[in-house]
C-alpha positions in Angstrom: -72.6 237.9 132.6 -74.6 235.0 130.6 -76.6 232.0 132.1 -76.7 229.1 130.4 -79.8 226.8 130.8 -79.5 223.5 132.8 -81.6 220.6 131.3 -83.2 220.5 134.7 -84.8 224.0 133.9 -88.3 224.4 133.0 -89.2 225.4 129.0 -92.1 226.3 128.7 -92.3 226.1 125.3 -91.7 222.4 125.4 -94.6 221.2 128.2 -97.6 220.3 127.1 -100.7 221.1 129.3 -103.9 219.0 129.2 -106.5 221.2 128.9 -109.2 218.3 129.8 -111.1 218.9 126.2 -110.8 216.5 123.4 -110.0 218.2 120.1 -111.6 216.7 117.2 -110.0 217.6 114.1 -111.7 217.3 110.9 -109.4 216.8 107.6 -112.3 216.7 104.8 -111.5 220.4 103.9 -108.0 219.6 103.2 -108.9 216.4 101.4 -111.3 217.4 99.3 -108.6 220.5 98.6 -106.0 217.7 97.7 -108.6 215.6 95.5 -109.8 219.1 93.4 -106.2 219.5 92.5 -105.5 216.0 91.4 -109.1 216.3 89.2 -107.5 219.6 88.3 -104.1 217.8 87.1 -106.4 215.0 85.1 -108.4 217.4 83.4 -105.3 219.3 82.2 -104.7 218.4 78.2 -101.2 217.8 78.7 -101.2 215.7 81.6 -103.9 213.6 79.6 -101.6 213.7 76.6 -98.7 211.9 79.2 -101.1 209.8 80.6 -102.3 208.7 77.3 -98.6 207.9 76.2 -98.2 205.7 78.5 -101.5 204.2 78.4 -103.1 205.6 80.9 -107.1 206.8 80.6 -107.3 209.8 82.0 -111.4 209.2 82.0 -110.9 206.0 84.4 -108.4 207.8 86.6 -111.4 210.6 86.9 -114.0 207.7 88.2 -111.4 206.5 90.6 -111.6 210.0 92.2 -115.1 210.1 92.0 -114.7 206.7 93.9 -112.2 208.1 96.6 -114.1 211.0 97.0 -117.4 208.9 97.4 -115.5 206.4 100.3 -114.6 209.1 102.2 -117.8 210.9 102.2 -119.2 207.4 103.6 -121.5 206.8 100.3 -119.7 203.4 100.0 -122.6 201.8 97.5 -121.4 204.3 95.3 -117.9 204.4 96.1 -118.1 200.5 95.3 -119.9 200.9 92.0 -117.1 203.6 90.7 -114.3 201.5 92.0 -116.0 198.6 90.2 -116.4 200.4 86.7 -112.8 201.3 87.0 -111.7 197.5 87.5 -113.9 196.2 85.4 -112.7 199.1 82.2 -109.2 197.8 83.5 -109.3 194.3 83.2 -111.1 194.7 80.0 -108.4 196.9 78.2 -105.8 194.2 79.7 -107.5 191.6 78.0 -107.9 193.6 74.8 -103.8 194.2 75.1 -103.4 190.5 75.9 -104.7 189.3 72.7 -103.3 192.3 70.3 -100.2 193.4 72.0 -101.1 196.9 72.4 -100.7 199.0 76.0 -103.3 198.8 77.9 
């Protein structure tokens, strides 16, 4: 003979018990993981070669990392100054694209 489970019966699987301590997790192993493999990617010849196509530096997307990677290490003076390069290389190449037509 089978029993079939009410919904009124306990699962333990599905209860969740406070245990009373506050588990802090801390992500920057995984991030940092997830930002080596992007650097990884923009380092990669033919990833720079698509990039480049379609106008893309590969070189500024690099500071940008440096930039992320800076933010969330909490060195924000120099998490500003790589973000800064990078808009500043930016809105010179759209300038220089402005006035010849070419891809910035």
């Amino acid at each position: 003979m089978r029993f079939m489970a009410s919904k009124n019966d306990y699962d333990l699987l599905e209860t969740t018990v406070d245990t009373g301590v506050e588990i802090n997790l801390d992500p920057s192993a995984e991030i940092a993981a997830v930002i080596d493999d992007l650097e990884s990617l923009l380092k990669n010849g033919e990833v720079i070669g698509k990039l480049t196509a379609g106008g893309i530096n590969a070189s500024l997307a690099l500071v940008a990392i440096d930039g992320l990677r800076h933010y969330l290490a909490g060195e924000k003076a120099s998490a500003a100054d790589d973000f800064g390069t990078v808009a500043e290389e930016i809105r010179a190449r759209l300038a220089i694209a402005d006035v010849t037509g070419a891809k910035a």
